[in-house]
C-alpha positions in Angstrom: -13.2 49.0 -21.4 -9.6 48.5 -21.0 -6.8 50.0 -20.6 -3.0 48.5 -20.5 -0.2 49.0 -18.0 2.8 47.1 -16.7 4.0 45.3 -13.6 7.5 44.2 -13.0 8.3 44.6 -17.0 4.8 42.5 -17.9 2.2 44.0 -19.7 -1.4 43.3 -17.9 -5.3 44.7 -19.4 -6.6 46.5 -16.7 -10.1 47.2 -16.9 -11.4 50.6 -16.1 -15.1 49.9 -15.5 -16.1 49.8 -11.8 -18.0 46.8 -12.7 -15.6 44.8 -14.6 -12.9 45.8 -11.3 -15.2 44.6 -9.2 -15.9 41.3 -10.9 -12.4 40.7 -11.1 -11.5 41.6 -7.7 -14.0 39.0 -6.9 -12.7 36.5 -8.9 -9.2 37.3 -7.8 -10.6 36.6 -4.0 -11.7 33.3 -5.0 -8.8 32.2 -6.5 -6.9 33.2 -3.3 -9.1 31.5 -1.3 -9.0 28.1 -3.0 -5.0 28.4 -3.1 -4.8 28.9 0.7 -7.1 26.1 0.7 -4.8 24.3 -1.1 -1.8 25.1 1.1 -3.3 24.6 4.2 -4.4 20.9 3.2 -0.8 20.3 2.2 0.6 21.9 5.7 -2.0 19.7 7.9 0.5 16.9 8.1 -2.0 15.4 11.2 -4.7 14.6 8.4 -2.6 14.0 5.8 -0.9 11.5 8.2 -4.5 10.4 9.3 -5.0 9.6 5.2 -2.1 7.5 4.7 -3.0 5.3 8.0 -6.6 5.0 6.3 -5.4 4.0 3.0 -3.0 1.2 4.3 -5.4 0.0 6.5 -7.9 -0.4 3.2 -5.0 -2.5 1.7 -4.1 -4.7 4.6 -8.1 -5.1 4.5 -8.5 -5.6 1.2 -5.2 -8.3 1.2 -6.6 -10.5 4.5 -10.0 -10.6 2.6 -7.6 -11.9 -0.5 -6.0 -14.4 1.8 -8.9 -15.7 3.7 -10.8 -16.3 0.4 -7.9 -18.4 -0.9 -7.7 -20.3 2.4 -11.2 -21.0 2.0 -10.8 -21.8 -1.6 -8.3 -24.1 -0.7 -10.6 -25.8 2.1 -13.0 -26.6 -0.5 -10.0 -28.1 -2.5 -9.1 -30.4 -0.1 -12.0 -31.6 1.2 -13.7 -32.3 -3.0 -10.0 -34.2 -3.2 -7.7 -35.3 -0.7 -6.0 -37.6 -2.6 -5.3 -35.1 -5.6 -5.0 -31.9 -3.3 -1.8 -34.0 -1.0 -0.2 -35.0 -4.4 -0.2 -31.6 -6.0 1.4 -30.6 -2.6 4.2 -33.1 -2.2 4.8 -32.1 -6.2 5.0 -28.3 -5.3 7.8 -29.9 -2.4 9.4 -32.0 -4.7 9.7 -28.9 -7.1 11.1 -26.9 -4.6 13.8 -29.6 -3.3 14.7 -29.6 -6.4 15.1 -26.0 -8.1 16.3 -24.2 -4.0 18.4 -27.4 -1.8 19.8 -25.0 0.5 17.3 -23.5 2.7 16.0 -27.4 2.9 19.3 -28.8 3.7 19.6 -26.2 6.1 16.5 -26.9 7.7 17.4 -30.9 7.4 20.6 -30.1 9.6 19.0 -28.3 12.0 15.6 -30.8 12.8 19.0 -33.6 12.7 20.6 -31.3 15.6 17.6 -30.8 17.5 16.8 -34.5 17.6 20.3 -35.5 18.9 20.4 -32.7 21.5 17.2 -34.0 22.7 17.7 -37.7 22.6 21.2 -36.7 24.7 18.8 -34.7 27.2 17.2 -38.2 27.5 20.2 -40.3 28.2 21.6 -37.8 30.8 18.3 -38.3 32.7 
């Protein structure tokens, strides 16, 4: 059995059996206790920190395993064709050359540079 009352203007069943208060006193205790749970996982920043590290360190796992399987991938490539494997590279050059000059002039100009000042090293000795 129930009864009805109110707390700060809303209306709440409040049951009058010692049994049914009991039950939800218990249930109330639980509920407590998993939202203080809940807060206290959120206010251990140590762990949570902890998690984070663990889960980046999965990825940067997970992407050197990518990496080393397409290095090895490419391994096989080259040594089934060496020929074909060193044209489709000069191509992917070429292509580059061709769509992004800049960084590739740049890096022209400066191996031309670094040549001279060393050949005038050279002389001077």
């Amino acid at each position: 059995m129930t009864t009805t009352g109110s707390v700060n203007g809303k209306h709440l069943a409040v049951p009058t059996d010692v049994g049914e208060l009991r039950h939800d006193i218990t249930r109330t205790r639980e509920e407590l206790g998993e939202t203080i749970e809940a807060l206290a996982a959120k206010a251990d920043v140590k762990a949570r920190a902890q998690e984070s590290v663990a889960e980046v360190k999965q990825r940067a796992l997970a992407k050197v395993q990518d990496g080393r399987s397409k290095v090895l991938e490419g391994i096989a490539a080259v040594r089934a064709d060496p020929v074909g494997q060193a044209k489709l590279g000069f191509d992917r050059i070429r292509r580059s050359v061709v769509e992004r000059p800049a960084p590739w002039i740049v890096g022209a100009a400066f191996a031309a540079l670094v040549a001279l000042v060393s050949a005038g090293k050279r002389v001077r000795r």
